[in-house]
C-alpha positions as CSV (number, residue, x, y, z in Angstrom):
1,X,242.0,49.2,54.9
2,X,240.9,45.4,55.7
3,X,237.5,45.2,54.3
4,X,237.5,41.3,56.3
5,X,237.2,42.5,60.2
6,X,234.5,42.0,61.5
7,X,232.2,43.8,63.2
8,X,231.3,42.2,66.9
9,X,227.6,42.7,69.1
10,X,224.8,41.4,70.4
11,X,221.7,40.6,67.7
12,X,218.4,42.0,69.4
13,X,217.2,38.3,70.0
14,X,220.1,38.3,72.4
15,X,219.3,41.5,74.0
16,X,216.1,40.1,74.3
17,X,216.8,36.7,76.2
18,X,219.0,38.6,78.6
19,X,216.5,40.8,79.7
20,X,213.9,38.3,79.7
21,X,216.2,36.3,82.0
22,X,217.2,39.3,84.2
23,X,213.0,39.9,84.2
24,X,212.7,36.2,85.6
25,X,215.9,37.0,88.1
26,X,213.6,40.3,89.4
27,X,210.5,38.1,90.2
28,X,212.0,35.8,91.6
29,X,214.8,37.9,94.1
30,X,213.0,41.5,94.8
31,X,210.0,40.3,96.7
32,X,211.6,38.0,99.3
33,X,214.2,41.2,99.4
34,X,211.1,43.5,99.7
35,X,209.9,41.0,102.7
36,X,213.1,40.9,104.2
37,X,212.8,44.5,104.4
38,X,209.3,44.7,106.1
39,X,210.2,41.9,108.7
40,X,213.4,44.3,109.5
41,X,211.4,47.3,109.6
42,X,208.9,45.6,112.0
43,X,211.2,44.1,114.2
44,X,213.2,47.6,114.7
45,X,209.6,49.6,115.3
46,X,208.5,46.9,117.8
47,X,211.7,47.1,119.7
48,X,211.4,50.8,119.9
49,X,207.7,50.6,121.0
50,X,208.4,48.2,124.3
51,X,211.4,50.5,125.1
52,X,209.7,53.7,124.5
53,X,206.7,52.1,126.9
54,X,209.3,50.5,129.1
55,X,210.6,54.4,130.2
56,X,207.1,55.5,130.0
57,X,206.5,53.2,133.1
58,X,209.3,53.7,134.8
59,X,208.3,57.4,134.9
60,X,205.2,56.6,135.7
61,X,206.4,54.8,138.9
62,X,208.8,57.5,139.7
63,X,206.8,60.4,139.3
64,X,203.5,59.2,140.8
65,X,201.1,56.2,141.8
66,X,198.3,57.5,140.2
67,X,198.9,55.1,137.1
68,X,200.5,52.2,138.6
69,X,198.2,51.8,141.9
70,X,196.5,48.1,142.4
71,X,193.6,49.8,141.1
72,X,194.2,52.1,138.4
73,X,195.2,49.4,135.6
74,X,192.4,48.0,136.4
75,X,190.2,51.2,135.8
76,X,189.5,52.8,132.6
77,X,192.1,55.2,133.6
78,X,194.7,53.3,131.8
79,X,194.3,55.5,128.6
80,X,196.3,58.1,131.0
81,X,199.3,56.1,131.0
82,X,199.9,56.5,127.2
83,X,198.3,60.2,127.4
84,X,200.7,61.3,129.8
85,X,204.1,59.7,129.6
86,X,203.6,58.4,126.1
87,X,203.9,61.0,122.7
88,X,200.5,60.7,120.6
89,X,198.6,62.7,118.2
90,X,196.1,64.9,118.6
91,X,194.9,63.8,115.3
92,X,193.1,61.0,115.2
93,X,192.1,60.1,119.1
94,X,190.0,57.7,118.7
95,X,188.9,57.1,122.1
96,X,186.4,54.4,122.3
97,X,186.5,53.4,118.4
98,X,189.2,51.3,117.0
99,X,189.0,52.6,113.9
100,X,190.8,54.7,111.6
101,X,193.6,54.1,114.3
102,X,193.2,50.8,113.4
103,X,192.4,48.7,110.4
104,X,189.1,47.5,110.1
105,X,190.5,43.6,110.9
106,X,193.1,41.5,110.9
107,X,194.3,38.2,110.1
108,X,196.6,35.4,111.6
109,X,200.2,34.4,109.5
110,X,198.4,31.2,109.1
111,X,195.5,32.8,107.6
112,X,193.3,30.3,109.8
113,X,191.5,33.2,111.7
114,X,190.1,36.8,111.3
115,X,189.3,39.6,114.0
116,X,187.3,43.0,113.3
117,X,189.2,45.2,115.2
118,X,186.1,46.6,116.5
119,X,185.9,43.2,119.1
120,X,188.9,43.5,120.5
121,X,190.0,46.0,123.1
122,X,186.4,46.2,124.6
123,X,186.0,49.2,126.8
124,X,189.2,50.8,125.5
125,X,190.8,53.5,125.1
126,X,192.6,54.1,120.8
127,X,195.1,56.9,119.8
128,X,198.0,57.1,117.5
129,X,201.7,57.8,118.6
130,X,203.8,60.0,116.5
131,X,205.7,57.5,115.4
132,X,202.8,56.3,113.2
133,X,202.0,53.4,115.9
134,X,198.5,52.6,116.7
135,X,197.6,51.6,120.3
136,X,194.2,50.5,122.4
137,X,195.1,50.4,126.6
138,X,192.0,48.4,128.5
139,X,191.5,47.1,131.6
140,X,191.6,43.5,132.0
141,X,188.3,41.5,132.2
142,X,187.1,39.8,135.4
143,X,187.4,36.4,133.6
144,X,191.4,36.8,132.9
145,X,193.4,34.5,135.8
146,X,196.3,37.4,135.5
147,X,194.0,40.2,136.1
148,X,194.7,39.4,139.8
149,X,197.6,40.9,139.2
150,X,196.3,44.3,138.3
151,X,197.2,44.1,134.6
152,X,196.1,46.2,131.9
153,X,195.8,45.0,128.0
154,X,197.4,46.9,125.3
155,X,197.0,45.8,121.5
156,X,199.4,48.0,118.9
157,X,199.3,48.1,115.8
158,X,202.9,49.1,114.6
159,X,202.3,50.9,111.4
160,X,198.3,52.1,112.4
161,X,195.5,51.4,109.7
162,X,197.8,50.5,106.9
163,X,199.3,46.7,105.5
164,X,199.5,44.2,105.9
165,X,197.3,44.0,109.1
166,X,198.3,40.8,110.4
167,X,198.7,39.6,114.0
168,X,202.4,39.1,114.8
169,X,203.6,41.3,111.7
170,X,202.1,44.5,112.1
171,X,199.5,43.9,115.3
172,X,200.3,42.5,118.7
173,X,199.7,42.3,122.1
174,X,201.0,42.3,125.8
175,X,200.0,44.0,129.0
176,X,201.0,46.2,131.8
177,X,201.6,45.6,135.1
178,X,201.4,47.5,138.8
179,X,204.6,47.1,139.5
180,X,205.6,48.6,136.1
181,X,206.8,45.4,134.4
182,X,205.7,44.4,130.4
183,X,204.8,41.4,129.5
184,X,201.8,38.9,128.0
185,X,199.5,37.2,129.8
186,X,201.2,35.4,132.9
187,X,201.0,36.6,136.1
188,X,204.6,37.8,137.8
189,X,205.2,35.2,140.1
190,X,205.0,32.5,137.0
191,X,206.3,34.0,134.4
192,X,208.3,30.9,133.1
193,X,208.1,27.9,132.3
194,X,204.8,25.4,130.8
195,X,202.3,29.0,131.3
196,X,204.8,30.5,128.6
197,X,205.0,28.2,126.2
198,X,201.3,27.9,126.1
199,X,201.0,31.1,125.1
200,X,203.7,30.9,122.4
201,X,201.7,28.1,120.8
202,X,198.9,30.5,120.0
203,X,200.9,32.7,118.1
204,X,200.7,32.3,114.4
205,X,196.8,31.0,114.8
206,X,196.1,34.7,116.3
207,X,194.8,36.8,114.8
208,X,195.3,39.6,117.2
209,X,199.2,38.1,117.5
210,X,198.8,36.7,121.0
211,X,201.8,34.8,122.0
212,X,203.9,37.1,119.1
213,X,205.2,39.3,121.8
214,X,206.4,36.8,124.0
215,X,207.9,34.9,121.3
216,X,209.8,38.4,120.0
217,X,211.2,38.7,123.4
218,X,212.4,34.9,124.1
219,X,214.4,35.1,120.7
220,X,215.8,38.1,121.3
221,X,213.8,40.7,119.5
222,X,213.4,38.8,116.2
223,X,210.8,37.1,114.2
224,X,211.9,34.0,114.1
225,X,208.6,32.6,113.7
226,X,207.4,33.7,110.2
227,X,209.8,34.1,106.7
């Protein structure tokens, strides 16, 4: 037998500097992956939420006027549009309250502002969809130019109570109109142009997500606005 081979493998100070180095690989790669994920996630459940309220309307305006009449999203009987065309929980309503449908407050993807979720959605109406969504209807307030055109307000939070509670990631907002049309903040007969891109601008400085919505829909149901 040749007593001069050699045996061959890796000292444990080598074992060690490759797994220190695949450590350093992990810190760096898995939470921009993990983000990636989130955004994704978001993006889908958003999309599913303006489609799933998008039929909701449409039945609504097919069925009956009771919803979509010049005065009833304008009323506090907006709640009944999600009530009655939408699927929610039983457990929790909450009705008036915000909160646990909602997280206590919320923060802008600048981190430049902050909103307890109780002062939004004034003289709302909160419940939670079975897909895990949270969502506030209100009628508009005499001081918004677009209430003219019978428009209700509806803030959702996609993923309820839980993180990262932060306006144009998880929490957003856009409204309802009488002739069954979604969208934020402009009134139907100018819903292009300079009006539009004011309201983008707000967007990552809201902390309720204002703009967010308008911005998901011009790039074509992505978040292009935030990594």
């Amino acid at each position: 037998m040749n007593k001069n081979i050699k045996k061959t493998g890796f000292t444990l100070a080598e074992l060690l500097v490759v797994v220190s180095i695949l450590g350093i690989i992990a810190v760096l790669v898995i939470p921009g992956l993990v983000r990636k994920y989130n955004k994704a996630g978001f993006e889908k459940q958003l999309g599913s939420f303006y489609n799933d309220l998008s039929q909701a309307m449409t039945i609504a305006q097919a069925e009956t006027t009771r919803f979509l009449s010049a005065s009833a999203l304008a009323t506090s009987t907006t709640g009944g549009i999600l009530k009655n065309f939408m699927q929610i929980k039983k457990e929790p309503f909450c009705g008036a309250q915000r909160t646990p449908c909602f997280a206590d407050s919320y923060k802008s993807i600048d981190a430049s502002a902050t909103v307890a979720s109780s002062t939004f959605c004034n003289n709302g109406t909160s419940m939670m969809l079975l897909s895990g969504a949270a969502v506030c209807i209100t009628p508009m307030t005499t001081n918004e130019t677009y209430k003219k055109d019978n428009s209700a307000d509806i803030f959702v939070d996609l993923n309820g109570p839980e993180p990262p509670n932060v306006g144009g990631k998880d929490l957003f907002r856009m409204n309802l109109y009488s002739d069954a049309t979604i969208d934020e903040q402009v009134k139907p007969s100018v819903r292009q142009g300079a009006n539009r891109e004011n309201i983008i601008k707000k967007c990552t400085k809201s902390a309720t997500g204002e703009g967010c919505f308008t911005q998901f829909m011009q790039d074509g149901m992505k978040f292009n606005y935030y990594d």
